[in-house]
N, C-alpha and C positions, 0 to 999 in steps of 0.2 A: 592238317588242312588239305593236302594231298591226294589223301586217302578219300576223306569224306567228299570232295570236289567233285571224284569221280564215282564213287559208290554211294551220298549220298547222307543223310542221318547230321551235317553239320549241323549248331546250332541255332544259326542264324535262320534256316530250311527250319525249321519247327516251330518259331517264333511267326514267318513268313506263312505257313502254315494254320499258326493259330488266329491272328489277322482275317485269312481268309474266310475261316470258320465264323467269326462274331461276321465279318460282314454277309455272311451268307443268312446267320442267322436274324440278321435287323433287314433282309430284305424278307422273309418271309413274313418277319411280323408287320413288315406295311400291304402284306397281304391278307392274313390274316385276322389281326387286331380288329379291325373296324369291323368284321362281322360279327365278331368273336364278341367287342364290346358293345357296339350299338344293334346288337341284334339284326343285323339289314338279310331278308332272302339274298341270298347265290343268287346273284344275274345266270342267265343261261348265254347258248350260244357262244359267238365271239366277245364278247363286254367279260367273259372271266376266261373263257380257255385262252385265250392269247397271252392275258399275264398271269396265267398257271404254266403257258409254253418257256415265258420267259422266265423264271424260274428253273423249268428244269433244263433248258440252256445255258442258263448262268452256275447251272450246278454241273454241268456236264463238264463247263469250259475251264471250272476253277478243279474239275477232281481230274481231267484230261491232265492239266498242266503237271499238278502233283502227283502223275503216275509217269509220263513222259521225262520229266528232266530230272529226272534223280533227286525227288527232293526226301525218299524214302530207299530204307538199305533193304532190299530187297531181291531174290532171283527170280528172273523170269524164265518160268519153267513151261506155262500154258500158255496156250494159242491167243485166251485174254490180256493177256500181258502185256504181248509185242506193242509194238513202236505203231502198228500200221492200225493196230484196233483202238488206241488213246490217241497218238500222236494227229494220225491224219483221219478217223472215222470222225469220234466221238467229239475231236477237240475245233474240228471245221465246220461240217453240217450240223453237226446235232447239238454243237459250243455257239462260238463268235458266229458262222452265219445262221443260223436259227434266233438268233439273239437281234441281229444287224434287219432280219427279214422281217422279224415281229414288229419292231418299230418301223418298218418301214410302210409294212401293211396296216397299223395304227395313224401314219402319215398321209397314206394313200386314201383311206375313209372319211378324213377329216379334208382333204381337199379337193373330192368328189361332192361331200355331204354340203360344205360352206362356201366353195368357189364354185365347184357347177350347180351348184343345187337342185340335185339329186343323190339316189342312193345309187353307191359304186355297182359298177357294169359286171363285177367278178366279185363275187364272195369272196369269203378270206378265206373259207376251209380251201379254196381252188387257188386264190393269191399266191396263197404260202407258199407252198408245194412247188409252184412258177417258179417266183422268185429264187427259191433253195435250187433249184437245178445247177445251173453253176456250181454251188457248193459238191457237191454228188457227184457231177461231172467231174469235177477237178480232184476228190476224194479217189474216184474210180484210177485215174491216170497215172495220179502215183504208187495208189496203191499193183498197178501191171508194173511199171517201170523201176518202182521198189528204191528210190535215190536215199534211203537212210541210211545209217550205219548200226550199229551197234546202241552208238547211246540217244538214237532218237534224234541226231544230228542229218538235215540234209546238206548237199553241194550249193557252193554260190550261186551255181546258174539256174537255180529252183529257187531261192531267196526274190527273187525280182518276179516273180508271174505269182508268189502267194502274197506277199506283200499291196503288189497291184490290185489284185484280187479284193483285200482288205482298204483299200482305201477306194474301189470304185462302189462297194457298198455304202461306207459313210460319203464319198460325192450324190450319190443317191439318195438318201437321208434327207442330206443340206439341198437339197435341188426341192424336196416337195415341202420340206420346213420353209423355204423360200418362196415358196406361190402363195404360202396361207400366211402369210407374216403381215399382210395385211387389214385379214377380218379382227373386228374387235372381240375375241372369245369370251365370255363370261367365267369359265369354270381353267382359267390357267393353262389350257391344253398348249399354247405356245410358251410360254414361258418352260414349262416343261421340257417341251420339244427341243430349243435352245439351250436351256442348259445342261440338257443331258448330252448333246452335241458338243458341245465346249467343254467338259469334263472329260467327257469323252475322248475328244480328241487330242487332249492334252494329254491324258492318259495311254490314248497310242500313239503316242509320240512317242512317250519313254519305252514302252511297252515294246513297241519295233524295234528301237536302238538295243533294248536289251537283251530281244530277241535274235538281232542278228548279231550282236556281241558273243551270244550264248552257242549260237548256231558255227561261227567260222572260228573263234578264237577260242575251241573245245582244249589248248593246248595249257591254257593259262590258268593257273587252279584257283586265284583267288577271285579271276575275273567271273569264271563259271560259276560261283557261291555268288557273288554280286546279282551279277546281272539273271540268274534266277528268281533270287531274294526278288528283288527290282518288278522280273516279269508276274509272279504271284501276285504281288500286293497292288499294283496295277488294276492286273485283272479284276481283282477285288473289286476296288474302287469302279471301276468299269460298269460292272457290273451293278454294282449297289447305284449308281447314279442315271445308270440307263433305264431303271425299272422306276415307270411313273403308272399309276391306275387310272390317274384323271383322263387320259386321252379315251380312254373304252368307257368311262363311268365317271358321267360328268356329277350325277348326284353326290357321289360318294366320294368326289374330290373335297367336297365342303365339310367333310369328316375330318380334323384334324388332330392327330393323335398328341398334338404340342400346346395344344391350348386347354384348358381348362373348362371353359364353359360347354354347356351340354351341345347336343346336334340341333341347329337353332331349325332345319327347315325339315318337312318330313314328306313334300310334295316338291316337283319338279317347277309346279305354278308359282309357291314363297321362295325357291331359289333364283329364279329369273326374277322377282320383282314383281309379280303380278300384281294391281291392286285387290284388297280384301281375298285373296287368294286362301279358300278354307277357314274365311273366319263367318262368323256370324255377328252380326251386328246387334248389338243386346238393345238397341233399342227401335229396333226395323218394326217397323207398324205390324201387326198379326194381318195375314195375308186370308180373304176371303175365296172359298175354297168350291167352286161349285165342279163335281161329277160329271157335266155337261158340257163342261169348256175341254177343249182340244186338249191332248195331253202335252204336246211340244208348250204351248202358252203356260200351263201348269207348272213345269218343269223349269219355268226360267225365274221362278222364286226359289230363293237357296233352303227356304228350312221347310216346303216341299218336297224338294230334291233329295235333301239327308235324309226325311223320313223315309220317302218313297225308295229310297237306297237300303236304307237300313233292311224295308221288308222284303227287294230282290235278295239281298245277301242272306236275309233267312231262310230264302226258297233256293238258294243255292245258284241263283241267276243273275247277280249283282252287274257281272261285266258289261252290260249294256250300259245302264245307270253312271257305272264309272267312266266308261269311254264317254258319256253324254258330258259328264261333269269336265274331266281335261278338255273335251273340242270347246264348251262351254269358257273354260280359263285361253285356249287358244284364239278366242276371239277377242278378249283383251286387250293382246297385244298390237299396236300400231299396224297397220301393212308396213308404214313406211320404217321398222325394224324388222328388217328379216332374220338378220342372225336370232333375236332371242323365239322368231317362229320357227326359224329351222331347230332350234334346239325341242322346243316342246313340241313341232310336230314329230323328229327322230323318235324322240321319248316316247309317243300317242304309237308310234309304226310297233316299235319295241313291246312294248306290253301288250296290244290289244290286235295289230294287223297280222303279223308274221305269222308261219304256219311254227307251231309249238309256242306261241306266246306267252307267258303267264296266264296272262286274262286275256286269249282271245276270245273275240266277239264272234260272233255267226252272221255274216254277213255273204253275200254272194260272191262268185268267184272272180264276176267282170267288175264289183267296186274293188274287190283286194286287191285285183291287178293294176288297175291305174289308178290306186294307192300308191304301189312297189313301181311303174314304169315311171311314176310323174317327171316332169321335166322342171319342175321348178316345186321345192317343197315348202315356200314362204307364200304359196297361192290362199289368197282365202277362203276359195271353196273346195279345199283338197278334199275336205272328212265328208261335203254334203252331202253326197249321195249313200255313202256307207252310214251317215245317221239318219237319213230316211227311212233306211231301210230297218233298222235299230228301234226308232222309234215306233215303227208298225209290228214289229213283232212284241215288244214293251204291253200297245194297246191289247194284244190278242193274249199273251200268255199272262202278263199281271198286272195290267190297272183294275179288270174286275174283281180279283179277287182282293187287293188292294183298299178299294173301299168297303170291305165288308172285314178288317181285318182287325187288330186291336192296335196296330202300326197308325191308323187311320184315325181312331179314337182317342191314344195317347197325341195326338197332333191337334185334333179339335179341343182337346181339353186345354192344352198347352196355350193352345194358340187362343182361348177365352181367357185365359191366366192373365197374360202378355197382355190382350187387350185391356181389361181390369186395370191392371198396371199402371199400363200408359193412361188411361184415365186418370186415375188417382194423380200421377207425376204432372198431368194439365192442369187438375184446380187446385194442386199446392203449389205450381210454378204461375199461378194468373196474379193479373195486379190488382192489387191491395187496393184501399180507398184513400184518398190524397186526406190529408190532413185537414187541411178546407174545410171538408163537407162533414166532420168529427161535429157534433152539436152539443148542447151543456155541457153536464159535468164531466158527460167523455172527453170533450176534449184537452190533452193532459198540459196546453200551453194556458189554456185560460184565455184564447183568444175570441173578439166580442165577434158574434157570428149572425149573419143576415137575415132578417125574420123570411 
C-alpha cells in the first residue's frame, strides 16, 4: 500500500481509472449519437464548437488528474510530464475552467437571448477567451512561483486562492441560471442548467475535500489511495453531468436517445407547437392559381409554396422560399408569446441571417444589421423588411421562369386531380331523399303515399 501510495499503479487507481474512461466514453456518445443516428447536419458556429469545447475540457481535466496524482507508475523524465504542464496548465484553463467558462457562456446567451431579448453584446468566440483570463492569469502565477513539490502537491497557503477560484466560477454559473429561472423554456435548457449545478456542486463538494485531503495529508498512505480514487470518480461524474446539448441546440434536445419512438418533429415550427406546421391538409380546396396576382398573395397558400420551393431548390435558390416559409410559421405565433417567438425567430437568425449561415439569404446589409442589433427579438415586424426584400428578388430571378416550368404543370394537374376529388366527396356526402317522398313499389315500408 505504501509503495503504490506514492508511486502509483494501486488497484483501486485502475479501477478509479476505468470509471473514468466509460464516463468519458457515454459523454461522447451524447454528442455524437444523435447525428450519427438521426442523420441531423453539424450545426456550425457556437451551437457545436462550444460542446465540442466541452468535451475536450472534460477530457483534459480527467487525463490532467490521472497524470498529476500518481494514479500511474511511471518516470517523469520530459518537460511534458512535470507537475506545472498537467497539474496547473492543462488541469485549470484548458480542464475545470474551460469546462466552468463553456457553461457559463451557454448561460450568458440564454439570458441575453430570453430576458433581454436580444442577441448577446459579445460573441462567444470573444466570451470565452474573457472569461478564461483568470484561469491563465492564475496558471501564469504559479507556474513563476513554482509552489509544488515533487508529487504535484501544493502549500496550504495556495489551497485557499485555488479553491476560491473554483467556487467564484460556479457562484457565477448559479447567478445567471438565476436571472433566467423565470422564463417558461420549451426545450429543458433550465432544467438542465440546474441540474448540472446541483450534481455538480455536490460533486465539488467531495471533490475539494478530497482534493485538499490529497494535497496537505501527502504523509498518510492509505488516505492518499482514498482521497484520489474519490478526486477521479468525481470529476468523472462532474463532468458527464455538466455536459448538456439542449442549451446550444434546442432542436436537437427533442432527440432522445432513451426513448424508442422515432424523432417526432423535423421543423423548428412542429417543435414549438405551431398550428398545421408542415402539414398539408388533404382536403384544403385546390387553390386557383392566376400569373397575374402578386407573388407575396401567391405565396400564402401552402401547396403553392411547396411547389414553388420545390422549383427554387431545383435552381439551387430555394433559401429565399424557405426563409419565406419559417417567417410565414413565425407569424403563427401569438405576440402575446414571446418566448416561443424568440425561439423561432433565434432559429430564422441562425440558419438564414448570420454571415456563414447554412441557408443565408441575400438580403441587404442595412436589413441584416437591424436583424443582429434588434432590441427586442419577439417584435412582429423583425423579418419585414428582409422579406421585402426577398420577395422582389423571388419576382425577378424565378416566378417567370416558374410558370413556364414542369414544377407549374405537375401543380395544375394536381391541383385539377384535388378538385375532381372534392367533387366527387360532395355528391357522395349530399342528402339523400327522405323516405316520404319514396312512391310505389319503391317505397320498401309500404307506406300509403299522397296523390
Amino acid at each position: 500500500m505504501a509503495s503504490c501510495a506514492v508511486d502509483g499503479g494501486c488497484a483501486s487507481d485502475y479501477i478509479a481509472i476505468a470509471i473514468s474512461a466509460v464516463c468519458f466514453i457515454l459523454l461522447l456518445s451524447r454528442l455524437i449519437l444523435p447525428f450519427a443516428i438521426h442523420k441531423i447536419p453539424i450545426p456550425k458556429r457556437s451551437s457545436f464548437w462550444i460542446p465540442a469545447i466541452q468535451i475536450f475540457a472534460s477530457f483534459n481535466l480527467l487525463l490532467s488528474i490521472v497524470m498529476s496524482v500518481n494514479f500511474l507508475k511511471f518516470e517523469k523524465r520530459h518537460w511534458w510530464q512535470s507537475c506545472y504542464a498537467w497539474a496547473v496548465w492543462i488541469e485549470a484553463p484548458l480542464g475545470f475552467g474551460l469546462l466552468l467558462s463553456c457553461r457559463i457562456s451557454q448561460a450568458f446567451q440564454l439570458y441575453y437571448i430570453f430576458v433581454k431579448r436580444c442577441l448577446p453584446p459579445i460573441r462567444s468566440y470573444i466570451f470565452l477567451p474573457l472569461i478564461l483570463l483568470p484561469w491563465i492569469a492564475g496558471a501564469a502565477l504559479m507556474h513563476i512561483k513554482k509552489p509544488l513539490n515533487d508529487r504535484c502537491h501544493m502549500g496550504t497557503q495556495w489551497i485557499v486562492p485555488v479553491v476560491s477560484l473554483h467556487a467564484i466560477y460556479v457562484a457565477i454559473l448559479v447567478g445567471f441560471t438565476g436571472a433566467i429561472q423565470h422564463i417558461e423554456f420549451r426545450f429543458d435548457e433550465l432544467r438542465d442548467l440546474w441540474q448540472g449545478i446541483l450534481i455538480s456542486a455536490s460533486s465539488i463538494g467531495v471533490w475539494v475535500a478530497a482534493y485538499i485531503l490529497n494535497e496537505i495529508h501527502d504523509d498518510i498512505s492509505w488516505l492518499q489511495v482514498v482521497s484520489r480514487f474519490a478526486l477521479l470518480v468525481t470529476a468523472s461524474i462532474l463532468v458527464l453531468s455538466f455536459f448538456s446539448i439542449s442549451s446550444s441546440q434546442p432542436l436537437l434536445s427533442q432527440i432522445s436517445l432513451r426513448k424508442r419512438e422515432p424523432l417526432a418533429f423535423e421543423t423548428m415550427g412542429q417543435a414549438l407547437g405551431i398550428p398545421n406546421s408542415g402539414l398539408l391538409l388533404p382536403r384544403e380546396p385546390a387553390p386557383v392559381i392566376d400569373p397575374n396576382e402578386p407573388l407575396d398573395k401567391l405565396l400564402m397558400n401552402k401547396r403553392f409554396r411547396q411547389s414553388f420551393m420545390s422549383f427554387a431548390d431545383s435552381c439551387l435558390a430555394g433559401e429565399s422560399v424557405h426563409f419565406y416559409e419559417e417567417v410565414h410559421e413565425l407569424g403563427k405565433i401569438p405576440v402575446d408569446d414571446p418566448v416561443r417567438r424568440i425561439y423561432m425567430a433565434r432559429h430564422i437568425i441562425d440558419k438564414y441571417i448570420t454571415a456563414g449561415a447554412t441557408m443565408e439569404v441575400n438580403i441587404s446589409h442595412r436589413s441584416r444589421q437591424a436583424i443582429l442589433t434588434t432590441s427586442n427579438l419577439a417584435q412582429p415586424n423583425l423579418f419585414n423588411d428582409a422579406l421585402n426584400e426577398l420577395i422582389q428578388l423571388m419576382k425577378m430571378n424565378l416566378a417567370n421562369d416558374y410558370w413556364s416550368s414542369t414544377y407549374f404543370m405537375k401543380f395544375k394537374e394536381e391541383a385539377s386531380m384535388r378538385s375532381h376529388e372534392l367533387q366527387q366527396m360532395t355528391s357522395w356526402n349530399s342528402p339523400t331523399p327522405r323516405l316520404s317522398s319514396v312512391r310505389g313499389v319503391d317505397d320498401p315500408f309500404h307506406q300509403e303515399q299522397e296523390p
